[in-house]
C-alpha positions in Angstrom: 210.3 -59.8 -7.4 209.9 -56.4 -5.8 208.4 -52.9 -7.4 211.9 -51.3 -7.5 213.8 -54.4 -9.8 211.2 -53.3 -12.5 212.9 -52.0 -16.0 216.4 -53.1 -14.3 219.1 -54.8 -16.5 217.8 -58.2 -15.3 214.5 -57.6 -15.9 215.7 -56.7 -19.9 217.1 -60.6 -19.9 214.5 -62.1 -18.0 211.3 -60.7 -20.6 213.6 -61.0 -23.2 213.3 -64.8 -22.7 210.0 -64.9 -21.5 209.0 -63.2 -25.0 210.8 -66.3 -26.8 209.0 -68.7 -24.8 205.3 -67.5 -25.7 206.7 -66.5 -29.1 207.6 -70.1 -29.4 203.9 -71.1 -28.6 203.6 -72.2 -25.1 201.3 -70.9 -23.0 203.2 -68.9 -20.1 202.0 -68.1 -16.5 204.2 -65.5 -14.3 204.4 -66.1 -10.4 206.3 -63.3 -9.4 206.8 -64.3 -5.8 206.4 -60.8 -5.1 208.1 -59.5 -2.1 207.1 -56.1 -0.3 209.6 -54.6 1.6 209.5 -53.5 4.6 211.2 -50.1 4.0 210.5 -49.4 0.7 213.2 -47.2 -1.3 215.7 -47.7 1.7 217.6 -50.4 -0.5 220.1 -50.2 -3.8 218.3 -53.1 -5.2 217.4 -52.4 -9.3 219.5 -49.5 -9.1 221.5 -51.3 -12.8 219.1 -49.1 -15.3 222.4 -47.2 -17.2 221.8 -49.4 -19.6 218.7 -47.6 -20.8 221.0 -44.9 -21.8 223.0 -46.3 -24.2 220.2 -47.9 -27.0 223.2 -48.0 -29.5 224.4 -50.7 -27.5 221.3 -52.6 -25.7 218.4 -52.1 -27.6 218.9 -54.1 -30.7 218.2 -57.4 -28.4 214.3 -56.4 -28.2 214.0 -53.0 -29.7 210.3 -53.3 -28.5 210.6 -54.2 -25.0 214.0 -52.0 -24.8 211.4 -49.3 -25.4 208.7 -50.3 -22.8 211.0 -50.7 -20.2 212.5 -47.3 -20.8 209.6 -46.0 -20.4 208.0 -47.5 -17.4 211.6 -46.8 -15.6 210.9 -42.9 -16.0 207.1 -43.1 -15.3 205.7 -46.4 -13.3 208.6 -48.8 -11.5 205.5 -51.3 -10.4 204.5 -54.7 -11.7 201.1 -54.1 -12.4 202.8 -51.5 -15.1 204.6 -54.2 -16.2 201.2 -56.5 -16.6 199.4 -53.9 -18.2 202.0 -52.9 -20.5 201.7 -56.6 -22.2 204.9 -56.9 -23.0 204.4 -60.2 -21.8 201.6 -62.9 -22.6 201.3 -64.5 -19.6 198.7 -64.8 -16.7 200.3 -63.4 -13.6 199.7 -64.4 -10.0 200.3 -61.0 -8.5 199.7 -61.8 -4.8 202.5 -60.7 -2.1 204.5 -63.6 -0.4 204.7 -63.8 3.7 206.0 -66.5 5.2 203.0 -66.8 7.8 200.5 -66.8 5.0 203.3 -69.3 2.5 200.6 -72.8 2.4 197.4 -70.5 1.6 199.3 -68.4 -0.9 201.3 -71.6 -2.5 197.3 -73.0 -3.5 196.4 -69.8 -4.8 199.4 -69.5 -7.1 198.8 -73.3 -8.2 194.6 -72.5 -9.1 195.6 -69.2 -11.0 198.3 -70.8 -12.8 196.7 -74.0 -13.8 196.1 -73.2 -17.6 199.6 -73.0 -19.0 202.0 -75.3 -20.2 205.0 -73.3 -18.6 205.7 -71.1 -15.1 207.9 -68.9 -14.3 208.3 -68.2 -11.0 210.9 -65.3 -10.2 211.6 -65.1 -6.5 214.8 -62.1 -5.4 217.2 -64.8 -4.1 216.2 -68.5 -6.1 215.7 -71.9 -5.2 216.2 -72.6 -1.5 219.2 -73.8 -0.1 219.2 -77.6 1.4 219.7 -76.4 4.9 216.5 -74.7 4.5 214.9 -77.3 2.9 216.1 -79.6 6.1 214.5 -77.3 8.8 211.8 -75.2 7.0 213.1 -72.2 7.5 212.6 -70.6 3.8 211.6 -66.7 3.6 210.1 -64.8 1.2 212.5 -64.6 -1.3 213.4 -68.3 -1.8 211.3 -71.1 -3.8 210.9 -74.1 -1.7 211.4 -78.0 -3.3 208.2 -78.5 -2.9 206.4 -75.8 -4.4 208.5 -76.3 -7.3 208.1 -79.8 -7.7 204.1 -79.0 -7.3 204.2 -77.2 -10.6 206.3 -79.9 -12.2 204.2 -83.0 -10.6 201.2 -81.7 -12.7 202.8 -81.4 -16.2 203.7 -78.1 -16.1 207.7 -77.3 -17.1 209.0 -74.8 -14.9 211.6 -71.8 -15.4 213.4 -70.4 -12.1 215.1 -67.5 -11.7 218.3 -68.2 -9.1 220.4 -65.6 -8.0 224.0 -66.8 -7.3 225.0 -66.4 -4.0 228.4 -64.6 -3.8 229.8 -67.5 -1.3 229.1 -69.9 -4.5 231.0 -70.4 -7.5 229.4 -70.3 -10.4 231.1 -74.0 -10.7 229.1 -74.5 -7.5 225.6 -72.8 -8.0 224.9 -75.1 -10.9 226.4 -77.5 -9.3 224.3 -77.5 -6.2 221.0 -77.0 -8.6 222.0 -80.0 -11.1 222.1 -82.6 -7.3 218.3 -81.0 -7.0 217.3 -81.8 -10.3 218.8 -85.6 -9.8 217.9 -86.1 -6.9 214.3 -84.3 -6.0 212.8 -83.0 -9.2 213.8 -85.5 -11.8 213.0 -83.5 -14.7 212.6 -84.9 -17.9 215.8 -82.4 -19.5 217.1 -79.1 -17.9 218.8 -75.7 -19.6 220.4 -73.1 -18.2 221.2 -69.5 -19.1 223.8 -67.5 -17.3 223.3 -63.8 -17.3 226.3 -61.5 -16.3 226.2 -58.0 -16.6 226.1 -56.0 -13.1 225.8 -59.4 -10.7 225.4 -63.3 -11.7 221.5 -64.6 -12.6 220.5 -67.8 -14.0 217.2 -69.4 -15.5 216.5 -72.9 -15.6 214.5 -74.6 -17.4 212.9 -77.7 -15.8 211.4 -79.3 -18.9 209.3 -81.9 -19.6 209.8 -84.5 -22.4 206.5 -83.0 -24.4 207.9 -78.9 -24.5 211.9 -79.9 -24.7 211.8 -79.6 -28.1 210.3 -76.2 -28.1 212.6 -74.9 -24.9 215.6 -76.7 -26.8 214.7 -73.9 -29.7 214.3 -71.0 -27.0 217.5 -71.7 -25.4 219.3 -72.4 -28.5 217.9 -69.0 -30.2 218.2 -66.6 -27.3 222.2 -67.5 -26.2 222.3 -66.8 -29.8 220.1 -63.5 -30.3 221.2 -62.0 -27.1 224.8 -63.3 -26.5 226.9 -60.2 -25.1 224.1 -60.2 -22.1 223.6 -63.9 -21.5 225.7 -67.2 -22.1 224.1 -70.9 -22.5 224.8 -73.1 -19.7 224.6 -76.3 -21.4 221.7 -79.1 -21.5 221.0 -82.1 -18.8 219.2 -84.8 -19.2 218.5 -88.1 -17.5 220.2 -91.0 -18.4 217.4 -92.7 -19.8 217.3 -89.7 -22.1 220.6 -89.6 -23.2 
């Protein structure tokens, strides 16, 4: 997550279902895997914000949140805006990435993030690729396995943000994140929501068995409630779940 993405069309989705999943009653913790640039306002990135001007359209999804973002896009493009606008219930881990500082950063996220029941960690790009899984060479805009499983090894179900790379399907992307749930995470049940507009995102939802019922709800109501921006996925489980 950078500064400039703030208020952008993905960030409309992305609070949108964060707002069902605290609505729903799980306690929610935000890891932004916040990336500074090194040339800041040198890039296009967040640039999809058109559709603040057309409210007839957008802003029956989350007339409230349609509203806050609207306004922090004219006034304050930051996260901490974002934080202290509390559009979002959460407990944030606000701390810039780098890939030198990655192990003493990864603990810092996990001891300020310990109290909820849910995390969502939103890194630019998604979950790392298995090449760079193989030779450890993840940057600051990709989740590695095992950070990802460290959330999920405690108890904690997990929502990731993935980004899907234009070489991949979209056959492919879940394709390729499905083979990591079987064979790394082993999640209890997955979701997945596709959103569309501007360029391909997805969430997933790595759930445990105790919050799928709840996360069944928030997927079920928000391909519902905001279908036109996002489209459901579907629902995996393991076998022995089936």
């Amino acid at each position: 997550m950078q500064d400039n993405y703030v208020g952008d069309v993905g960030d409309y989705g992305k609070y949108g279902l964060l707002r069902n999943v605290t609505a729903a009653g799980l306690r929610l913790a935000v890891n932004w895997y916040r990336v500074v640039p090194a040339r800041p306002g040198k890039q296009e990135d967040g640039k999809f914000t058109t559709y603040l001007h057309d409210p007839g359209t957008y802003r029956q999804y989350d007339p409230q949140l349609f509203d806050c973002l609207s306004f922090l896009v004219k006034t304050s493009r930051t996260i901490e805006a974002v934080e202290k606008s509390d559009i979002l219930n959460a407990h944030f881990f606000t701390k810039p990435l780098t890939v030198a500082g990655r192990e003493q950063w990864h603990k810092a996220a996990l001891e300020t993030t310990n109290e909820a029941d849910i995390v969502f960690l939103d890194p630019d790009n998604g979950l790392e690729t298995v090449k760079m899984n193989q030779d450890g060479s993840a940057k600051e805009k990709h989740v590695t396995w095992q950070e990802i499983k460290d959330y999920y090894n405690r108890g904690q179900s997990v929502i990731l943000y993935h980004h899907r790379p234009q070489a991949d399907s979209k056959e492919v992307c879940v394709q390729k994140m499905l083979e990591f749930q079987s064979n790394h995470l082993k999640a209890d049940g997955v979701l997945a929501l596709e959103y569309f507009r501007f360029t391909n995102r997805y969430y997933f939802l790595f759930a445990h068995q105790a919050h799928m019922p709840t996360l069944e709800s928030v997927y079920h109501s928000v391909a519902k409630n905001w279908a036109g921006l996002c489209n459901p996925v579907g629902i995996c489980r393991l076998p022995s779940d089936r």
